[in-house]
ChimeraX commands (.cxc) that place a marker at each C-alpha (Angstrom):
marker #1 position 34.41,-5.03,25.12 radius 0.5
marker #1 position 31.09,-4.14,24.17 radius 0.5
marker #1 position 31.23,-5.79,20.43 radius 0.5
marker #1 position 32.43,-9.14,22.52 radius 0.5
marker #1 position 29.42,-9.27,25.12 radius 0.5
marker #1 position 27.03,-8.09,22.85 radius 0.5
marker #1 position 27.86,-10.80,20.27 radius 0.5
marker #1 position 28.23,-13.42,23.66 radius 0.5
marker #1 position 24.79,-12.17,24.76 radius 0.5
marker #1 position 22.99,-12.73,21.06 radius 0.5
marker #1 position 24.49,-16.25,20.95 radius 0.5
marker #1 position 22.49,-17.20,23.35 radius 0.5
marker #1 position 19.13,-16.47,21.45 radius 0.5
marker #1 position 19.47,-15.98,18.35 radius 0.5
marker #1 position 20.71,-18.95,16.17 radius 0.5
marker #1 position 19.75,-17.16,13.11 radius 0.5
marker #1 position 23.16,-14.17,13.46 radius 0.5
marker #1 position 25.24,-16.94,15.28 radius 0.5
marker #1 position 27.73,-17.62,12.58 radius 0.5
marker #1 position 28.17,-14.00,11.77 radius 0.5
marker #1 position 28.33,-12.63,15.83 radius 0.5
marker #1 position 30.47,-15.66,16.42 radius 0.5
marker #1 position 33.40,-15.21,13.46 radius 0.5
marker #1 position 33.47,-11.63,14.42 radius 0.5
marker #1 position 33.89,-12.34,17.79 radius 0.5
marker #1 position 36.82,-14.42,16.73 radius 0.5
marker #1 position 38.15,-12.16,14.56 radius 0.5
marker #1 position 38.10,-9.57,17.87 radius 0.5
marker #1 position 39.75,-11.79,20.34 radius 0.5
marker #1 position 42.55,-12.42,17.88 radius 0.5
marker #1 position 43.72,-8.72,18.01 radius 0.5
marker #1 position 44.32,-9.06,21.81 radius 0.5
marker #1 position 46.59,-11.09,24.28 radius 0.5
marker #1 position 45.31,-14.02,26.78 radius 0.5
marker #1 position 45.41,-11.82,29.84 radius 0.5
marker #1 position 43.58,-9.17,27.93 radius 0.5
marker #1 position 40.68,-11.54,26.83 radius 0.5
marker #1 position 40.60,-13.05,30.11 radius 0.5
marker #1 position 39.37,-9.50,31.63 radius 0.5
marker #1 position 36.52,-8.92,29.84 radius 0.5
marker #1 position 34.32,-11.61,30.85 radius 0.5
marker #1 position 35.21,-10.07,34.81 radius 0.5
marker #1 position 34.31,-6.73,33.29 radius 0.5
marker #1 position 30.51,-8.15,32.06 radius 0.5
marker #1 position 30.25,-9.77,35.43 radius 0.5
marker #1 position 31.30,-6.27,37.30 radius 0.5
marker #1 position 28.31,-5.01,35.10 radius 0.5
marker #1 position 26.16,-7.44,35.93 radius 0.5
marker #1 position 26.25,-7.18,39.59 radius 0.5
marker #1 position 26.09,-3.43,39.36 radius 0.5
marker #1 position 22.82,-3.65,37.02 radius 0.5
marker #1 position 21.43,-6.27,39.53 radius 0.5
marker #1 position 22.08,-4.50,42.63 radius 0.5
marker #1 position 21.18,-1.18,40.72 radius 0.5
marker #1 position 18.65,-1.18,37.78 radius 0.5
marker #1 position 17.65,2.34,37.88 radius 0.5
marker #1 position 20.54,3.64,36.19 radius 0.5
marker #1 position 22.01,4.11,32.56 radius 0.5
marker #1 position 25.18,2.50,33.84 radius 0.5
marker #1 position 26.93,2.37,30.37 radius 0.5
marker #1 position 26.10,5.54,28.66 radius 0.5
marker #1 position 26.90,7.47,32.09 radius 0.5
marker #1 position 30.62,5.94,31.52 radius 0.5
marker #1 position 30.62,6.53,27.93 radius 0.5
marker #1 position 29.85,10.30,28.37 radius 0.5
marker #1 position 32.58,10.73,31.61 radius 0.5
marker #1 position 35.29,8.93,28.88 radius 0.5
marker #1 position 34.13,11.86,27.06 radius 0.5
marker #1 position 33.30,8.88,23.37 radius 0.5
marker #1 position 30.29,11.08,22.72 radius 0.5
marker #1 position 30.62,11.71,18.91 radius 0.5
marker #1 position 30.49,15.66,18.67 radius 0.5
marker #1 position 30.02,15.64,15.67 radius 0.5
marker #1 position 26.74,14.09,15.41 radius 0.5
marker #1 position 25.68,15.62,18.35 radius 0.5
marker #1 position 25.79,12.88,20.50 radius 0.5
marker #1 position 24.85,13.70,23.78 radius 0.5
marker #1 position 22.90,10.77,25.83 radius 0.5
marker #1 position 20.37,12.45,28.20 radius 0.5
marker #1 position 21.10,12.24,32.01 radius 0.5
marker #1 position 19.02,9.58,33.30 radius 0.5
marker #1 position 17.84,11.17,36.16 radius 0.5
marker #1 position 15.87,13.29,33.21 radius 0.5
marker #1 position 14.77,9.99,31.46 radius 0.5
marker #1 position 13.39,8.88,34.60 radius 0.5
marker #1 position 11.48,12.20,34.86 radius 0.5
marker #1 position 10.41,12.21,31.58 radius 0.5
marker #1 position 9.55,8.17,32.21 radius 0.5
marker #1 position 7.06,9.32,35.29 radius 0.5
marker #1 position 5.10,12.10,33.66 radius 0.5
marker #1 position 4.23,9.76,30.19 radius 0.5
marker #1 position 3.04,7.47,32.74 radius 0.5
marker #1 position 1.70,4.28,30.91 radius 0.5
marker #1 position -1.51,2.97,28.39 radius 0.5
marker #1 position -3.24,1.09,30.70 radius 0.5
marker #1 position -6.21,1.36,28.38 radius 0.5
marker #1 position -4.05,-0.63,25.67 radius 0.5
marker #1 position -3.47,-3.59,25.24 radius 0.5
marker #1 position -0.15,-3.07,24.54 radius 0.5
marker #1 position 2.35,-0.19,24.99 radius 0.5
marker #1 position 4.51,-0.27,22.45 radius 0.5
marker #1 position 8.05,2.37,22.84 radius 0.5
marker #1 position 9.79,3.59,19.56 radius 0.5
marker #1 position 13.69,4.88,20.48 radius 0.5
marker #1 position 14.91,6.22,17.85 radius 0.5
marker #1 position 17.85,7.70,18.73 radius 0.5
marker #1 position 18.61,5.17,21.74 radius 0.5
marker #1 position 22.23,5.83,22.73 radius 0.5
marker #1 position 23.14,2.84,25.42 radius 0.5
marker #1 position 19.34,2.81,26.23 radius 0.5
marker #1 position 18.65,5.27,28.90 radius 0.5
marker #1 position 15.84,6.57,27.64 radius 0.5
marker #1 position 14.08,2.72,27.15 radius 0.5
marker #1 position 15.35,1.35,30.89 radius 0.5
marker #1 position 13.63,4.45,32.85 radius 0.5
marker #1 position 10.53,3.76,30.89 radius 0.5
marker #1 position 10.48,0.26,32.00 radius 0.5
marker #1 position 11.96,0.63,35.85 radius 0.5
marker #1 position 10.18,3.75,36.84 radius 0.5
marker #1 position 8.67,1.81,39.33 radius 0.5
marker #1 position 5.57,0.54,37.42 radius 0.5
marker #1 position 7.13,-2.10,35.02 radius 0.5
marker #1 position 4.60,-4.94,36.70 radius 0.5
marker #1 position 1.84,-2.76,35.80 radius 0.5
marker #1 position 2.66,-2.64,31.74 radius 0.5
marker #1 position 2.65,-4.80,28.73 radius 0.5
marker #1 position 5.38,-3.05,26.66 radius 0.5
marker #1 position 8.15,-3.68,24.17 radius 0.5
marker #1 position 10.48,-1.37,22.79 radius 0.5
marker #1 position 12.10,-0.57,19.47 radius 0.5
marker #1 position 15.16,0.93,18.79 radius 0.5
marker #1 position 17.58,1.92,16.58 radius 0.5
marker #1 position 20.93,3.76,16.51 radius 0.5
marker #1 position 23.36,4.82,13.69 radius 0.5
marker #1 position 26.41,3.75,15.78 radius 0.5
marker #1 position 26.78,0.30,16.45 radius 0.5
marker #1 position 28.73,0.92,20.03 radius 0.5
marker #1 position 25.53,2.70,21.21 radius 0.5
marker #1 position 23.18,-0.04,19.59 radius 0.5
marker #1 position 26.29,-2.93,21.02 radius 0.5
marker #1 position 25.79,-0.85,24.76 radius 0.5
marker #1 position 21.98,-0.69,24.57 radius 0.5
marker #1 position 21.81,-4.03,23.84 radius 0.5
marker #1 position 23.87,-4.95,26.91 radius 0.5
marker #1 position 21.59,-2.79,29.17 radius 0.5
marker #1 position 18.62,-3.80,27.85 radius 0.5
marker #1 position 19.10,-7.92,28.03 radius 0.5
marker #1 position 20.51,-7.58,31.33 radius 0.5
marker #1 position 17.35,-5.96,32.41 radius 0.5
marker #1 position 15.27,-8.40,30.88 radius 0.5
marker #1 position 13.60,-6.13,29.02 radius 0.5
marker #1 position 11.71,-7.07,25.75 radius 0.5
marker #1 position 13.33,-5.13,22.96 radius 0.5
marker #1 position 14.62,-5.52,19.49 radius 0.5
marker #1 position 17.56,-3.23,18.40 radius 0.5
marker #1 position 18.55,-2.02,15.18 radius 0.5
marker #1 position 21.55,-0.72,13.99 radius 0.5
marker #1 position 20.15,1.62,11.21 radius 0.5
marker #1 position 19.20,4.96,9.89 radius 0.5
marker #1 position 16.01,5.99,12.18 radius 0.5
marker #1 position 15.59,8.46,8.82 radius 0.5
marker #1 position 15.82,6.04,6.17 radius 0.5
marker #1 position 15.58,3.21,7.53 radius 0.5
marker #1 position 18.22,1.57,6.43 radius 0.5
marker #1 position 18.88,-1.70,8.15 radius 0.5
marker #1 position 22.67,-3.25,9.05 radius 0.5
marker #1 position 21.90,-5.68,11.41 radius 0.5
marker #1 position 19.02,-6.59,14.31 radius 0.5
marker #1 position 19.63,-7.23,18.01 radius 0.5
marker #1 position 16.55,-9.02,19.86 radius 0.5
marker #1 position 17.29,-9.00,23.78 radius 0.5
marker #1 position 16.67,-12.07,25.97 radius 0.5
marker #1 position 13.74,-11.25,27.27 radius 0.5
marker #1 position 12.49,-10.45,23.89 radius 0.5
marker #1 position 12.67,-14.05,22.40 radius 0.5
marker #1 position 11.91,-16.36,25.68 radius 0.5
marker #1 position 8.49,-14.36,26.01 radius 0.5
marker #1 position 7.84,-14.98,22.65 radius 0.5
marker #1 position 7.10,-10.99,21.52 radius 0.5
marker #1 position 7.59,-12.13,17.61 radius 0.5
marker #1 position 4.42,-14.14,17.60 radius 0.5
marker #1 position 3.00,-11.01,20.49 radius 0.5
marker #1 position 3.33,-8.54,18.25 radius 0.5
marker #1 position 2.15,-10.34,14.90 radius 0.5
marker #1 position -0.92,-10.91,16.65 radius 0.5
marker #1 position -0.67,-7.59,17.58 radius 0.5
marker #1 position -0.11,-5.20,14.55 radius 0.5
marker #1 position -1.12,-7.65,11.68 radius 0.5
marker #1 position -4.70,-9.02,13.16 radius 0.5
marker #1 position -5.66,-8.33,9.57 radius 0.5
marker #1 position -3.56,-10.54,8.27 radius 0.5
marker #1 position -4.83,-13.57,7.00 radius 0.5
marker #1 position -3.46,-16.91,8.13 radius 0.5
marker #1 position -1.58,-19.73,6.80 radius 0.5
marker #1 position -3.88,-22.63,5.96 radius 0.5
marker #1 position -2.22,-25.60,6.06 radius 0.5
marker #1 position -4.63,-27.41,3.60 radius 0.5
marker #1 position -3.66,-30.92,3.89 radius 0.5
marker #1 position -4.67,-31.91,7.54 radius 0.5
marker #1 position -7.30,-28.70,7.32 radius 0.5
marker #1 position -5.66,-27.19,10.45 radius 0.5
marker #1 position -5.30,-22.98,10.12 radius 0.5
marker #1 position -1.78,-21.88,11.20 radius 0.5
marker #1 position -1.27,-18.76,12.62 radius 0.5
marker #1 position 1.16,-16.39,10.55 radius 0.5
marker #1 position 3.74,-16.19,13.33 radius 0.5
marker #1 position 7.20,-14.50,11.51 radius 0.5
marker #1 position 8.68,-11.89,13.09 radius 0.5
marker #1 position 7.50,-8.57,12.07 radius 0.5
marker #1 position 10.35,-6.69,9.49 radius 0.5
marker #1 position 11.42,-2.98,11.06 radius 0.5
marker #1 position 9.01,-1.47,8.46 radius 0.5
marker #1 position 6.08,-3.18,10.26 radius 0.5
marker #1 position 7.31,-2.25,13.95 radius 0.5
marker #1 position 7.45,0.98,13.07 radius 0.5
marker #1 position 3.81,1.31,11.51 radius 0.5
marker #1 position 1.90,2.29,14.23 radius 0.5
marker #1 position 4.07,5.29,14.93 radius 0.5
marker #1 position 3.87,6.66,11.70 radius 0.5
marker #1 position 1.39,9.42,11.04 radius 0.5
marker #1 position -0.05,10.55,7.58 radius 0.5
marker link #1:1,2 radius 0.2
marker link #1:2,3 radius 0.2
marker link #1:3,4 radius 0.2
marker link #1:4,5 radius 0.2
marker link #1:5,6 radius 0.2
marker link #1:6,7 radius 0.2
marker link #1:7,8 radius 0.2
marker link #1:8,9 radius 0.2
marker link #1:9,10 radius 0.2
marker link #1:10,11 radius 0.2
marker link #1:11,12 radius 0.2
marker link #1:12,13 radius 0.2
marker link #1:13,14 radius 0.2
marker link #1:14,15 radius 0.2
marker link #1:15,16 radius 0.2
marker link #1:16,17 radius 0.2
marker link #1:17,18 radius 0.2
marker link #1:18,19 radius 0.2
marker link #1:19,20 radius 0.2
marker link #1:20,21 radius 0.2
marker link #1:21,22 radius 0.2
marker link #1:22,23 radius 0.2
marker link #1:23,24 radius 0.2
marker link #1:24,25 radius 0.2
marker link #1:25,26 radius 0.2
marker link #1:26,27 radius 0.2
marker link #1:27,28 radius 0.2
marker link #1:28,29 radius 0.2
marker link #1:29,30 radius 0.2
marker link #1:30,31 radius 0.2
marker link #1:31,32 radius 0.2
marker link #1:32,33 radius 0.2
marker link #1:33,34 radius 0.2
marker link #1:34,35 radius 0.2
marker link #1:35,36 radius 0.2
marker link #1:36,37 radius 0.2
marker link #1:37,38 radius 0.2
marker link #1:38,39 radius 0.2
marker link #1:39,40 radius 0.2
marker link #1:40,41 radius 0.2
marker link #1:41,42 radius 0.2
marker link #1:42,43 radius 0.2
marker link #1:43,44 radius 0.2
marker link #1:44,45 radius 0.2
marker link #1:45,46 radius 0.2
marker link #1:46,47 radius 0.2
marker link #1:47,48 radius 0.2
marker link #1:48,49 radius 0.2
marker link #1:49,50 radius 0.2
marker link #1:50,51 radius 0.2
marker link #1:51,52 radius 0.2
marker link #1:52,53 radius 0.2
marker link #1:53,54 radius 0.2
marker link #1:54,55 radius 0.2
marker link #1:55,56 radius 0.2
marker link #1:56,57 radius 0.2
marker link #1:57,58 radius 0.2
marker link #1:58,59 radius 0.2
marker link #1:59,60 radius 0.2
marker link #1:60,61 radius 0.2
marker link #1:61,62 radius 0.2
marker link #1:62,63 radius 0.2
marker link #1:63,64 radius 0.2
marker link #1:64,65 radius 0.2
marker link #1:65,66 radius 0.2
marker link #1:66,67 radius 0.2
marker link #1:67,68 radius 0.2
marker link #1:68,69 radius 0.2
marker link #1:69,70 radius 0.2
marker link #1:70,71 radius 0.2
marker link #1:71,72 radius 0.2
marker link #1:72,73 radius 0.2
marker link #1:73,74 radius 0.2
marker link #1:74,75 radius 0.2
marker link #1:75,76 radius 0.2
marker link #1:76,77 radius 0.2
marker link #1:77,78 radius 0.2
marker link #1:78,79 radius 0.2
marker link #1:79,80 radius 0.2
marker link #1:80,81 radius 0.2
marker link #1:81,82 radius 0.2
marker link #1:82,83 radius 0.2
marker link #1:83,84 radius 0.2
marker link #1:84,85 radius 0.2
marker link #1:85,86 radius 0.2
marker link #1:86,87 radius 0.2
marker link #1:87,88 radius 0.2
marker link #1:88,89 radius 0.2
marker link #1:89,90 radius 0.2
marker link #1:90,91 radius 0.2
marker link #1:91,92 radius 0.2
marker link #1:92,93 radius 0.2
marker link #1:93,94 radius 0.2
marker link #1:94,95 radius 0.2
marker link #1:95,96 radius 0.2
marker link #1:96,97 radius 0.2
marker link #1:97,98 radius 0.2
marker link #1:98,99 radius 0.2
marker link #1:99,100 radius 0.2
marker link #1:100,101 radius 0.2
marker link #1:101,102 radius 0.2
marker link #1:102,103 radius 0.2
marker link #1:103,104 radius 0.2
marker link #1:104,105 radius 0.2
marker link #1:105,106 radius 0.2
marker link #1:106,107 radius 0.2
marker link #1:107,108 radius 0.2
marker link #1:108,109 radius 0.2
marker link #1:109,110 radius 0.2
marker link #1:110,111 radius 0.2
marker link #1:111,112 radius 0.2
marker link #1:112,113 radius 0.2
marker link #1:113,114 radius 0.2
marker link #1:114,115 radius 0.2
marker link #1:115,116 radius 0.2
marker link #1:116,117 radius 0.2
marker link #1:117,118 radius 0.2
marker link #1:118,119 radius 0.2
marker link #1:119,120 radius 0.2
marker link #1:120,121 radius 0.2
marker link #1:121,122 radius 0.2
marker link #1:122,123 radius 0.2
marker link #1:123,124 radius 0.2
marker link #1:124,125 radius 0.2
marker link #1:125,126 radius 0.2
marker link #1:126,127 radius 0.2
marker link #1:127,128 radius 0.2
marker link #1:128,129 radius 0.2
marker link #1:129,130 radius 0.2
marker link #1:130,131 radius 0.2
marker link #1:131,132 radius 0.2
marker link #1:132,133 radius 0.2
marker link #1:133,134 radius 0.2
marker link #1:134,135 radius 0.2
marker link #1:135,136 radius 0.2
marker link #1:136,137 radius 0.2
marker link #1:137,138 radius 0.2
marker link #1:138,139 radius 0.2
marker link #1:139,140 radius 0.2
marker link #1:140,141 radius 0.2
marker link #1:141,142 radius 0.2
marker link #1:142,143 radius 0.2
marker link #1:143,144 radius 0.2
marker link #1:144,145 radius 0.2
marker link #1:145,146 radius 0.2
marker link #1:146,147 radius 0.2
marker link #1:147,148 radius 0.2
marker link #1:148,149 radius 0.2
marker link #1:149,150 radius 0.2
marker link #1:150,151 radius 0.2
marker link #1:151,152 radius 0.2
marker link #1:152,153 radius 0.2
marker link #1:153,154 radius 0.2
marker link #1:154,155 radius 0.2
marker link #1:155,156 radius 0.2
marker link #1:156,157 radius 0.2
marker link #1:157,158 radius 0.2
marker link #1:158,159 radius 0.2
marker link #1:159,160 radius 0.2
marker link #1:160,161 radius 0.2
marker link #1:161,162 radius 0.2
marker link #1:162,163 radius 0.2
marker link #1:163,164 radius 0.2
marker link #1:164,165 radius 0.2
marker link #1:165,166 radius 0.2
marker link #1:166,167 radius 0.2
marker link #1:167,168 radius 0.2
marker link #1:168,169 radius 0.2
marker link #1:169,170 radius 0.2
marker link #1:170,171 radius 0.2
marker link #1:171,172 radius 0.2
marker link #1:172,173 radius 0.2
marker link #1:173,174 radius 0.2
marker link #1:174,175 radius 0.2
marker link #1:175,176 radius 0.2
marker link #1:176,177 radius 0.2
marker link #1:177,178 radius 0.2
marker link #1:178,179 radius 0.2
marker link #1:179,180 radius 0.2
marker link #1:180,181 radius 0.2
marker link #1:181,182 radius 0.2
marker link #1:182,183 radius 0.2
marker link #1:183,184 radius 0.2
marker link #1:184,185 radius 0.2
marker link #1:185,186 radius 0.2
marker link #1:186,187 radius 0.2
marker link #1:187,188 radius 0.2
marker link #1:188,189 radius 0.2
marker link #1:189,190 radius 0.2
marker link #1:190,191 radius 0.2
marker link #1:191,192 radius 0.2
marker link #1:192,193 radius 0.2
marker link #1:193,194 radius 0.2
marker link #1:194,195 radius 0.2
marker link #1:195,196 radius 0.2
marker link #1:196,197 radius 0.2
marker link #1:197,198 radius 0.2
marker link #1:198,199 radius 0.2
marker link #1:199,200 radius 0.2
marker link #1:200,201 radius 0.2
marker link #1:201,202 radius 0.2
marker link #1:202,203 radius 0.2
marker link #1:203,204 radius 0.2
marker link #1:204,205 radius 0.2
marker link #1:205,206 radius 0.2
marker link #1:206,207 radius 0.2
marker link #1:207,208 radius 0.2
marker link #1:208,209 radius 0.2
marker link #1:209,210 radius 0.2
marker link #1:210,211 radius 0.2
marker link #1:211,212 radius 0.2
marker link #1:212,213 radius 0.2
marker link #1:213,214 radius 0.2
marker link #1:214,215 radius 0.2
marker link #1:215,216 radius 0.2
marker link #1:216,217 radius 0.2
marker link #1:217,218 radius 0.2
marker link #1:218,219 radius 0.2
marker link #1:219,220 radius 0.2
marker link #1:220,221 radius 0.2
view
């Protein structure tokens, strides 16, 4: 369920993984019967309307951890969210900045990221997150989360340690407000830009910033 609105979700924004969300999609929906198919669309829109009526909630990891999926073994555990909030409230937020930028490392189905950004002062910040997970059903349910929020957020399914990359997940709210060119401006302002010698017009350098770059500013010597 999660793989199939996840890759439903990207379609919608991101041409670039289409062909690749799409087939495996496909490839999904082959393994199950009609009737089976036909339920998870009225599962997505049972999420929906709880999301919508609720947003101050980790809705999918809370169900994930009563099923009891957390991985032992890498000591999964997602953190209740009535801690994130909590946690959320006492950062409080860089209103001296002109942007607040979050770094989720570990981000489970995204608790941690949605009680950042609906602890009651969302109108009041600038902020996109970044996050990454090592298990693609945790990146797959944060993605959910997050683009149903409408929360600006790219999420990578990757090594936080390594950084090894498999694949990137930018949510909705991500691409319609335009945070690729945001935070180019933002991180590489000493970047020089692309002349476009022939009509003597400067272009700005507006292509989306590579994890490595995101994850600059939280990297310490």
């Amino acid at each position: 369920f999660c793989t199939l609105s996840a890759c439903a979700l990207s379609n919608v924004v991101d041409p670039v993984n289409y062909e690749v969300r799409e087939k495996l999609y496909m490839d999904i929906v082959k393994k199950y019967k009609k009737t089976e198919i036909d339920k998870m669309p009225q599962i997505l829109s049972l999420i929906i309307d709880e999301l919508e009526n609720n947003p101050q909630q980790d809705l999918l990891g809370n169900i994930y951890m009563e099923l009891n999926f957390g991985n032992k073994g890498t000591g999964q555990f997602f953190t209740p969210y009535c801690v994130s909030f909590r946690m959320a409230e006492m950062m409080g937020s860089a209103k001296d900045k002109e942007l607040e930028a979050l770094n989720e490392p570990c981000v489970g189905a995204g608790g941690m990221v949605i009680a950042q950004f609906k602890s009651g002062r969302e109108k009041d910040i600038n902020a996109h997150a970044v996050c990454m997970d090592i298990d693609i059903n945790c990146v797959h349910m944060a993605y959910i989360q997050l683009y149903l929020l409408g929360i600006p957020a790219v999420i990578y399914h990757a090594n936080s340690l390594s950084l090894e990359v498999w694949s990137e997940w930018k949510t909705f709210a991500h691409v319609v407000e335009l945070w690729d060119i945001k935070l180019r401006k933002h991180y590489n302002k000493e970047k020089p830009d692309i002349e476009a010698h022939d009509n003597n017009v400067t272009i700005e350098n507006t292509e989306p910033l590579s994890v490595f770059e995101l994850l600059a500013p939280f990297q310490t010597e």
